[in-house]
Steps between C-alpha positions, in 0.01 A plus 500: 500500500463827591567881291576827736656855479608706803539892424689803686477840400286823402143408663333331147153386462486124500283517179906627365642194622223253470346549142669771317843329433510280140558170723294655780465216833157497413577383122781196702152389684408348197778489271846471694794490236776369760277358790474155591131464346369757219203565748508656875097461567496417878417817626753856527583765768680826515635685841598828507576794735341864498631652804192495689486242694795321667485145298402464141208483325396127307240404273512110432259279340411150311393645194762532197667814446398520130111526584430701862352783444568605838880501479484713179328734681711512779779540301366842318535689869698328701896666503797391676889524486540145598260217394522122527264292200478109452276314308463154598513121327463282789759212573294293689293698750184607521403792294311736760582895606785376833659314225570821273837729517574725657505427822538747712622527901491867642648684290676218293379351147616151407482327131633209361502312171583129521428203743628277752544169358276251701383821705191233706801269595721770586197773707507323857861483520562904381206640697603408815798703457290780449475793785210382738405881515476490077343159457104600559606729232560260233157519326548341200661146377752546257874455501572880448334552802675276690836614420409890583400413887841311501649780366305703749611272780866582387500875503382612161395839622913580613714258231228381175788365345658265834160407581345390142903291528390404803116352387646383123774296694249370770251372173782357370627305814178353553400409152833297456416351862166396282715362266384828262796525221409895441304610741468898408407660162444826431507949528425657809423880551455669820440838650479762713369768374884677437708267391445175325660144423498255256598184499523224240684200614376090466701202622538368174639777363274569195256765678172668316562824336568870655615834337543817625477859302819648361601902585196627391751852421728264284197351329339890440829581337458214259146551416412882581165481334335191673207621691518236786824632569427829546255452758720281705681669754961426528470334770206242401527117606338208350588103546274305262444129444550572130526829348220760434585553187734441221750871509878340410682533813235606766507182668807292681456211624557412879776225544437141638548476899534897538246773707445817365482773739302845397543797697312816353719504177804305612513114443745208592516179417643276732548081499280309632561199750279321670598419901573172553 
């Protein structure tokens, strides 16, 4: 489906995060090791926040990863303490720019890897529960972003984790009304600009892949000469489809049905339920 990484930490340069690392996003764009398909082709984004200007910054487009010149570029100057990347293989719907993660609402950033089953049956029913003051919003036509106006509609910006419960268990409702067997699949990240959450949760229980960084101290203790890990700061964050790189130990995987909450260098994992 789908490959992202969502970072907090010391402000980085998005060329760090992008292309330096051995299994760099870029390199998953065309050859995923864990992803649903080898290839994630259907276009990329990245969102991240400077501190000058109240909502984030986003550069999307149709064009893979592996071969825009413009994104490399952009990556060489661009620096941020918090950035949001996803590169995209398309379940369904249309590859154009509205279509690519992040998406972004004030001073929010969405991403999701995985689908809706049987989204086109399932889109009429779950976007008229969506805000009337957030629908003109909805610019795109995929499932993802779908499911962040409902979360939207349910008070993402005060409780991510009750209202992503709150849109899940709504997909779910109405896909089994549709006679849909597993209606949600997949990792969810979201943000605002401080904190962030991860999700990774599907209703048959078998969701796509997500890691998160170990102690980057515990890890410098245990390999004092690596040079990535001196530049990386205590309290760095990273959730990954599949790991960056192969350093024994760096990377711990996310449990089934659980959302991972980063704050600055603290983290929780809690369970994840959807409301029914």
């Amino acid at each position: 489906m789908c490959r992202w990484l969502a970072y907090s930490g010391e402000p980085v340069t998005l060329d760090d995060l992008l292309y330096k690392p051995a299994n760099s996003l870029v390199l998953q764009s065309l050859h995923s090791r864990m992803g649903a398909e080898p290839t994630n082709g259907d276009g990329f984004g990245v969102g991240w926040y400077d501190g000058h200007a109240p909502e984030p910054g986003i550069f999307r487009s149709t064009e893979p990863a592996w071969s825009d010149p413009n994104l490399r570029e952009l990556a060489r100057h661009v620096r941020s303490g918090t950035v949001f990347a996803h590169v995209r293989a398309t379940s369904g719907s249309a590859v154009q720019v509205t279509n690519c993660h992040p998406f972004r609402h004030d001073g929010w950033l969405f991403m999701h890897n995985g689908a809706v089953d049987r989204f086109p049956e399932l889109k009429r029913d779950l976007q008229l529960e969506v805000d009337p003051s957030l629908f003109a919003d909805i610019a795109g036509t995929t499932d993802s972003e779908t499911v962040f106006h409902l979360a939207l509609t349910f008070g993402l910006t005060d409780d991510p984790p009750a209202a992503l419960a709150a849109a899940i268990g709504l997909v779910e409702r109405t896909g089994h009304g549709h006679g849909v067997d597993f209606p949600f699949q997949g990792t969810v990240a979201v943000t605002d600009g401080q904190r962030m959450w991860a999700l990774r949760y599907s209703s048959e229980g078998r969701s796509r892949t997500l890691f998160r960084n170990a102690d980057v101290s515990v890890l410098r203790q245990h390999y004092p000469d690596h040079p990535a890990l001196r530049s990386l700061s205590d309290d760095t964050r990273l959730i990954v489809s599949e790991p960056l790189g192969e350093l024994r130990g760096a990377w711990l995987e996310v449990p089934e049905a659980s959302c991972l909450v980063v704050d600055g260098g603290a983290e929780q994992i809690l369970p994840f339920v959807p409301r029914t």
